[in-house]
N, C-alpha and C positions, 0 to 999 in steps of 0.2 A: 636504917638509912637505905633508901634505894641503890642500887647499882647502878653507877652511871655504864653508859655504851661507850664500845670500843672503837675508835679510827683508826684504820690501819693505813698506814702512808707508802708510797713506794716514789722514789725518785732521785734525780741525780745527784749522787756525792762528792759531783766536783763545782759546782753552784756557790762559788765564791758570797760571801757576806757581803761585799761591794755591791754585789749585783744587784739593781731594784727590785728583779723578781724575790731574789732572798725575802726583804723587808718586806713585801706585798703577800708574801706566803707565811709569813711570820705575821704579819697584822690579821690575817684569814683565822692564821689556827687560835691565836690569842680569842679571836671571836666563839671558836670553835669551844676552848676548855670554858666560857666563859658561860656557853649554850649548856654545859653541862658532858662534854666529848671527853672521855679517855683517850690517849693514843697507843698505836704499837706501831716501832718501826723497825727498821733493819738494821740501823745504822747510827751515826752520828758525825757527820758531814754534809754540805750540802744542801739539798734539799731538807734532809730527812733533819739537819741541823734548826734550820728554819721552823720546820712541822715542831720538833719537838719544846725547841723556845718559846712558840707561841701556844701551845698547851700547857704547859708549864705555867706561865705568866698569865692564861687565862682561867689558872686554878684546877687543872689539870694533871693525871698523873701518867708519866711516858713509861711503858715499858720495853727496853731496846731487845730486840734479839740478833744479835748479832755473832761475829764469826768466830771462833776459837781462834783461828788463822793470823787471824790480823790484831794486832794491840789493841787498848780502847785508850783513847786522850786521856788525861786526869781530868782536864774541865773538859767537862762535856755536860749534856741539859738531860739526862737520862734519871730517870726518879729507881729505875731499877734496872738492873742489866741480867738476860738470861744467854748464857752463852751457846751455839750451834755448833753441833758437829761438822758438818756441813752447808751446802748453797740450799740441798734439797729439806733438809731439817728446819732449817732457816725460813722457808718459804713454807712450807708448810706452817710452822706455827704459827706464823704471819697471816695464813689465807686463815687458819681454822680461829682463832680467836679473836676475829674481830667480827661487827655488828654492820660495818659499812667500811670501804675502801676510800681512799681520796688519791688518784695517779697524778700526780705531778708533773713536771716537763722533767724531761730523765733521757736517758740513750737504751742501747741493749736491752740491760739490766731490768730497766723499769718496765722497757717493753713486753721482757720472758715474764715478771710478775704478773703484767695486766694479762696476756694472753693466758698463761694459766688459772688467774683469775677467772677471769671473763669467762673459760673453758667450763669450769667447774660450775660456775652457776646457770651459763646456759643447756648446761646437760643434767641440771637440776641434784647434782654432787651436794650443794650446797645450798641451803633453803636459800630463796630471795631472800636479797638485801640489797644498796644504793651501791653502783659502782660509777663514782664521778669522778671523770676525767678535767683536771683544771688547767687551764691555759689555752692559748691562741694555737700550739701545736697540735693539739687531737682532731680537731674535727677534718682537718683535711686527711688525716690519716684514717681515719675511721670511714669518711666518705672510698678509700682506695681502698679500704679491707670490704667496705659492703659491695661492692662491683666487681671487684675480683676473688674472693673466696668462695667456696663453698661452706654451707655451712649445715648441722645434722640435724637441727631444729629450726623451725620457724619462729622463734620466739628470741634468738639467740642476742638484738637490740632490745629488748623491753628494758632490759635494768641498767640501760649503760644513758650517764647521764653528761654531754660536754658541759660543760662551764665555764664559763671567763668572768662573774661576778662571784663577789665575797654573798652578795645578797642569793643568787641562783644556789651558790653548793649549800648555802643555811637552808633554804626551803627542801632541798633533797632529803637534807638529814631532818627535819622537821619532825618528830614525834616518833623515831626509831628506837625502841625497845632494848636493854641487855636478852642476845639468845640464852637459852638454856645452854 
């Protein structure tokens, strides 16, 4: 059996279930495990609540990594849980085992993942892979990071992809490989 690829989520965990983003990120990922996507996420709230329902539901298997620190719910949609020492253990296993990223609308949190994301692939840390940012909040941010940063390479926007369609992030991930 092939090895499906891994998505790795990052975003807010306080993203109420009411919200319609909730259910609009939850119908994305169900498309996502349905495409054939693994996930890994950080958590179980939230955002990362949503990502991980709709992997699940679209035949998909979540593995959380999440905090020693903090409880985990008894219901929660995690197919396996691997516990972190720490934020920086956490993040780490999160950047190194996944095949593509998907950033969600998030605050801080999501922002320190994307930027050390973002960091490591565009300093070539990490072989290319899809880093798509979903929702209406990125691209204004992303246009205020290109005009105001410096940045160490020229290349440092090639893999970063905005999105606001279910149809746009499925073509990103389009034929994305398990890395060795």
């Amino acid at each position: 059996m092939t090895p499906r690829p891994r998505l790795a989520a990052f975003g807010s965990s306080r993203t109420s279930p009411d919200d319609p983003l909730f259910g609009d990120v939850e119908q994305l990922c169900e498309k996502l495990g349905r495409a054939g996507w693994n996930g890994v996420t950080g958590g179980h709230q939230g955002m990362m609540a949503a990502f991980s329902q709709g992997i699940r539901t679209g035949g998909g298997h979540i593995r959380g990594i999440t905090l020693e620190r903090f409880p985990t719910p008894p219901r929660n949609s995690l197919s396996e849980e691997v516990r972190a020492r720490d934020f920086f253990d956490r993040m780490r296993s999160l950047i190194e085992d996944a095949d593509a990223y998907l950033v969600l609308p998030g605050g801080l949190g999501t922002l320190a993942e994307l930027a050390m994301t973002w960091d490591l692939l565009a300093i070539r840390v990490l072989e290319p892979r899809p880093l798509i940012l979903y929702g209406d909040m990125w691209q204004p941010l992303i246009e205020v990071i290109r005009e105001q940063l410096v940045f160490s390479v020229d290349h440092a926007f090639d893999g970063i992809h905005p999105c606001t369609t279910h149809a746009q992030v499925l073509q990103h991930l389009q034929g994305i490989a398990p890395h060795a």
